[in-house]
N, C-alpha and C positions, 0 to 999 in steps of 0.2 A: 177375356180373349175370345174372338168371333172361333167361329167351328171352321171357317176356310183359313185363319193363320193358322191355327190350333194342326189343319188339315197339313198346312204346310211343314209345320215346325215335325211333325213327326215324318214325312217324306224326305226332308234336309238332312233328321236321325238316320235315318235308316240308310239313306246313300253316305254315311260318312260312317257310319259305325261299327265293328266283327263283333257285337256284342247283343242282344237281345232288345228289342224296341216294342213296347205294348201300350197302346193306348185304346184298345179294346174295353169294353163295358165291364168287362169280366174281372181282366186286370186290374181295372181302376175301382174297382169293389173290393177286391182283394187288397189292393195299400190305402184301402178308406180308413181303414182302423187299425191299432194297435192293442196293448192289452188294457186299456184305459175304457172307460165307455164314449168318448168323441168319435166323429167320424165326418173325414172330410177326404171329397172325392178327390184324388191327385190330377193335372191334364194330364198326365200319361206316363210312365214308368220305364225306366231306362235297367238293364243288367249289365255294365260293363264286363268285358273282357278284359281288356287292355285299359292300359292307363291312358292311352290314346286317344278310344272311348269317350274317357272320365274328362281328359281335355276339351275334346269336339263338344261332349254335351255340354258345360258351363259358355265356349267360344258361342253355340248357337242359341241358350238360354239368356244369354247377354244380350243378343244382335235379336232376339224376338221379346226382351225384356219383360223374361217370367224369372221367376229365382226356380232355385234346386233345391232340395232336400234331402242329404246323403241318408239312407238308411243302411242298419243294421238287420238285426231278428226281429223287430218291431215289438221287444219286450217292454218297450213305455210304460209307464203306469200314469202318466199327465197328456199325454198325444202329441210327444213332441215327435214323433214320428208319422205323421199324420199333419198334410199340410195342402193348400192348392198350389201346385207346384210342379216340376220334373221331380221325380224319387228318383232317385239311383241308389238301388239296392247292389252292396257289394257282396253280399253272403254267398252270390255262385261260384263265382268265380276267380276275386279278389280276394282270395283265403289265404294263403300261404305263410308259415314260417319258413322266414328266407336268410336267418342267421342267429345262432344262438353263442354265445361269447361267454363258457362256462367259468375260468378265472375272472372276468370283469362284475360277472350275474348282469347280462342285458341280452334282450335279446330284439331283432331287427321283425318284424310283422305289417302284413297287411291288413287293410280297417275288419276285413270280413270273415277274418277269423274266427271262430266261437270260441269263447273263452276255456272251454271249459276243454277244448281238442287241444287248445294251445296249452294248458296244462299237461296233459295226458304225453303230449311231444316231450312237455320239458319233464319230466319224472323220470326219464335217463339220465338227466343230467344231476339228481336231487337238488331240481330245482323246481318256481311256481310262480305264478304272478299272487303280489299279495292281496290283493282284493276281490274278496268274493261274495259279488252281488246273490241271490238265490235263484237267478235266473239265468248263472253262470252256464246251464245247459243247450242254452238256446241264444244269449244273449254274446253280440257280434263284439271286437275290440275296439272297434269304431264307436256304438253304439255305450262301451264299456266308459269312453274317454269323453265323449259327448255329455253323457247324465255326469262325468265324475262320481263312478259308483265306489260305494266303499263295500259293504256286506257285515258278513258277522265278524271279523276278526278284523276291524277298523282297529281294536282298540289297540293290537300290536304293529296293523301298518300304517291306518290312517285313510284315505283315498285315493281314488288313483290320479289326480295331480301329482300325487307325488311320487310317481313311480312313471311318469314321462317323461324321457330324456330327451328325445329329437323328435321335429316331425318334419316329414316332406307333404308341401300342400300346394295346392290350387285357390289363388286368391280369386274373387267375383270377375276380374277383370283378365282370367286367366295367367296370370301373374304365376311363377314356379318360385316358390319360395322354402328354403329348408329354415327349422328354428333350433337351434340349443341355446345352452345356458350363455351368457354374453356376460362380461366387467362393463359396467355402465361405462367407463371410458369409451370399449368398442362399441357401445350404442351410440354414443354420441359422435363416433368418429363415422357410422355407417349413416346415421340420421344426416352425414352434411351433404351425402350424396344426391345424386339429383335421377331418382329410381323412384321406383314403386314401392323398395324395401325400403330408402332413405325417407320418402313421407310418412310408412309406418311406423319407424322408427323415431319418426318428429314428433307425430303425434303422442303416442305412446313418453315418452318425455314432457311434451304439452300435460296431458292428461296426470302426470304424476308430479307436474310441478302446481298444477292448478289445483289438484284434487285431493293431494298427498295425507293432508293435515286431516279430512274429512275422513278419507278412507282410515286411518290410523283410529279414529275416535268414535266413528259412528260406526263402520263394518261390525256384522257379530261376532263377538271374541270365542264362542266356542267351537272347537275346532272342527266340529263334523255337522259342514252345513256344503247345502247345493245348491241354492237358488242365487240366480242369476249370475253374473261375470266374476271369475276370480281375482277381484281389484284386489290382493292385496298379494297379491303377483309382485304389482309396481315396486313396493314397499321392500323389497327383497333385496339381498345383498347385490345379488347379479341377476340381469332378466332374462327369464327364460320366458318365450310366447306360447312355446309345446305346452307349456303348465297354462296360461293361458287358456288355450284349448278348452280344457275342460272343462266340463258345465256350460259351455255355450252351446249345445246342441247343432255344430254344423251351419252356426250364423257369422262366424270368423273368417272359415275356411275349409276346405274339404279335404280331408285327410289320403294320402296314398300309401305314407308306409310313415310309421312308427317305431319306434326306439324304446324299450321300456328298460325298467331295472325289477329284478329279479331276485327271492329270498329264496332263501331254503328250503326242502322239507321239513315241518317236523319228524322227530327221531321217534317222540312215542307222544298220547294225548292219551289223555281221562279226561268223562264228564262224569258230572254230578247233575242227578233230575233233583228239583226242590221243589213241592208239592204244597198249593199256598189255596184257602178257602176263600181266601180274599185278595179283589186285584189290584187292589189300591194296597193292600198290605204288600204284595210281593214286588211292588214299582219304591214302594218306602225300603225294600232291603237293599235294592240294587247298589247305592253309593257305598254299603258297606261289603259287599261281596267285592265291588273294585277294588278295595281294597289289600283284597288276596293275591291282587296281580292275576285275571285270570285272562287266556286269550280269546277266550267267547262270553258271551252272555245273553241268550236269547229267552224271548216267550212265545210260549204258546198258550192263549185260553183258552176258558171251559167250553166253549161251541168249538174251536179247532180242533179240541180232544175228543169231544162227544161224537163228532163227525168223523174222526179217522174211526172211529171206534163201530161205526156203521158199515165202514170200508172193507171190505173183505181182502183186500189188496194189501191193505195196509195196516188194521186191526192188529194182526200177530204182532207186528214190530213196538207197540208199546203196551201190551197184555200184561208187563210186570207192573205199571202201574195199577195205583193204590184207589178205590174209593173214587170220587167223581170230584177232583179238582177244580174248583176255578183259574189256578192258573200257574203253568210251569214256567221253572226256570231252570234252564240249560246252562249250567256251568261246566264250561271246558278250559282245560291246561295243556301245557305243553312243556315236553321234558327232554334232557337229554339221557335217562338213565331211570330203571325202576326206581331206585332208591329217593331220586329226584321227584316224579313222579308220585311217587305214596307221600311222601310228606307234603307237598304242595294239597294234596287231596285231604288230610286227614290235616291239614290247620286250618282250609274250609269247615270240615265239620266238628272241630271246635268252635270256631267262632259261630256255624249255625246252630249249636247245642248253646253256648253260651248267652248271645242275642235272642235266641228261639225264634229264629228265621224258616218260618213253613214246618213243614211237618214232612216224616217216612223219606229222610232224601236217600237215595240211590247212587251210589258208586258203578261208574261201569268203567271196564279198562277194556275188554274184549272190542276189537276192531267190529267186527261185524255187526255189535250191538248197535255199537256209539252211531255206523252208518245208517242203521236202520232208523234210530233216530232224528237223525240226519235227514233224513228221505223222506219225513214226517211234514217236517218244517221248513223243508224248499219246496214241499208240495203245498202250501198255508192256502195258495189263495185259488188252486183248481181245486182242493177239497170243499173251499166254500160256493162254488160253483154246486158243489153236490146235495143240496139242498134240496129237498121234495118241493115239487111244485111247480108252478107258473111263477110267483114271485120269486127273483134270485136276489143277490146281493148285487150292488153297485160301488164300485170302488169311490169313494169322498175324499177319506182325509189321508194321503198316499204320500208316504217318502219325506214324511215331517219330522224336522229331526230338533229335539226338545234338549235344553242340559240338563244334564240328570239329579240336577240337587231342584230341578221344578217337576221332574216326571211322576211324580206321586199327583199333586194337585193338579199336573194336565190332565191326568186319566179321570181324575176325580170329576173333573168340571167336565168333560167329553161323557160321562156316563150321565149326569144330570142333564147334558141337554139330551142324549139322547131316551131319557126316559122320560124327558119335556115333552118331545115329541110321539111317544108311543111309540116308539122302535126298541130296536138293538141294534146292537155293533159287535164287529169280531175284531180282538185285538193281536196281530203278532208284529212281534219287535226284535230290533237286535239294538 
């Protein structure tokens, strides 16, 4: 794009827009990067106000034929947030919880909310969105639905495909389109229309009659993956395109307000720390700790421990740890009742007495503790920033999500190359 369109395309912004316009050197330094190491300079960055805004930019990104790239908190960890492009960053202003539906559990949101405030709202309600990325403190609802983040308690909810109901968006062509769950009958009765919806609609049909048998056979059957389009959306009793949505990073359509569904609090939660001298041995325990039905399962290794342990900030919060692990594992439950509770906890540490899974594991029930813990291993990857030196860490192998009856022999083959090469690796997982 010449610098006299470029010149123009932001003069056209800004006379049409109540909303922030920057395409300053400064600004476009600031959304070069995410938390990824990529970095690609944006033409210029938009803050909408209004959804009006959000219209005008896509109407004049079309008519100067540059694409958009909605962002969030830019907590990427691949640079999908980081693009040559218009940004439209929703996080200032396009925040709002604007309906919460406590008998239904859903609740109505805009993309730019941070997850972790839209939680904090809903805790009147003893209610929560179920997935919790670790970068739930910073990371937008937009941003949350874009990656389809799962976090540590995937294993009770899953990700967040599955926890979007509706979405109101803006197609490329400025197109206003709402999605919910549809009977393929009404797909096929909206696809005969002669719309912008009706060709999506064809398509979408086209694609699930052409592709159907492939996506069934070859797609990966294990349920917590991200990479690329949610094709087996198609395959579903009814189609929902909101589910769609997710994992396409803002390449669909641009999100305005969202529909989620909504769980409970838990009532009360225990974890259990397991203290393993080998990391390959505590990736071999994991299939049988699922076993116990637990709603977390995290790690942290011996350089994430070593280093909090440097941290004066952070240090106190796991001081009852044992001796110099190589590598923790977080097991957390969730109860409706002590009674509930204590036993879920104490037929873990039988089975880990009886398998002899890690050594010196730790019961905690004390709220405070469990958070401190907690505040450990959502901070995993600014502690490895903490590193002495000029050489830091570069994030490589980010957001790979393995089936757990292979996780033993992945870690095993990712530690060989990396001592192939004379390095190290830091490893945390959920």
């Amino acid at each position: 794009m010449s610098q006299e369109s470029t010149h123009e395309l932001e003069q056209a912004l800004r006379w049409r827009l109540e909303g922030e316009v920057r395409f300053d050197l400064y600004s476009r330094m600031l959304y070069s990067t995410d938390a990824s190491n990529y970095q690609i300079e944006p033409i210029g960055v938009v803050i909408p106000r209004t959804y009006d805004d959000v219209r005008w930019t896509i109407e004049l990104a079309r008519q100067f034929r540059v694409p958009v790239l909605p962002r969030g908190g830019g907590s990427s960890l691949a640079g999908q947030a980081v693009g040559r492009a218009i940004v439209i960053d929703f996080s200032k202003y396009l925040n709002q919880l604007l309906d919460v539906d406590p008998s239904a559990r859903t609740a109505r949101v805009q993309p730019g909310i941070v997850l972790a405030q839209l939680n904090a709202k809903l805790r009147r309600y003893g209610l929560m969105f179920g997935p919790d990325p670790a970068s739930a403190d910073r990371a937008t609802i937009g941003g949350v639905i874009g990656n389809n983040a799962s976090g540590s308690h995937s294993i009770l909810y899953g990700m967040t495909a599955d926890h979007v109901l509706e979405a109101h968006t803006l197609l490329s062509d400025g197109s206003e389109l709402s999605f919910r769950s549809l009977p393929w009958e009404e797909v096929e009765r909206r696809a005969s229309c002669d719309s912008r919806e009706g060709l999506l609609y064809r398509e979408l049909l086209r694609l699930r009659t052409q592709y159907g048998e492939a996506i069934a056979r070859e797609y990966p059957k294990h349920w917590r993956r991200a990479s690329g389009y949610g094709l087996p959306v198609l395959l579903e009793p009814q189609l929902n395109v909101a589910r769609l949505l997710a994992s396409s990073e803002g390449t669909l359509a641009v999100g305005l307000e969202y529909t989620l569904n909504l769980v409970p609090l838990p009532r009360l939660t225990g974890l259990v720390l397991l203290q393993f001298d080998d990391l390959v041995g505590a990736m071999q325990a994991v299939p049988t700790l699922l076993e116990t039905e637990p709603s977390a399962v995290e790690l942290m290794d011996g350089l994430l421990i070593r280093l909090t342990r440097e941290q004066p900030g952070y240090a106190p919060r796991i001081a009852f740890l044992r001796g110099a692990p190589e590598a923790l594992l977080m097991v957390e439950y969730y109860a409706e009742s002590e009674q509930e509770l204590q036993s879920k906890v104490e037929r873990l540490l039988r089975v880990v007495a009886e398998r002899r899974l890690g050594r010196d594991p730790i019961a905690i029930t004390d709220r405070q503790q469990q958070a401190d813990v907690w505040a450990v291993r959502k901070a995993g990857l600014g502690l490895l920033y903490s590193i002495r030196g000029d050489l830091k860490p570069i994030a490589c192998i980010e957001d790979v999500s393995v089936p757990v009856e292979h996780l033993a022999d992945y870690v095993r083959e990712i530690l060989r190359l990396v001592a192939e090469h004379g390095t190290k690796a830091a490893f945390y997982a959920h």
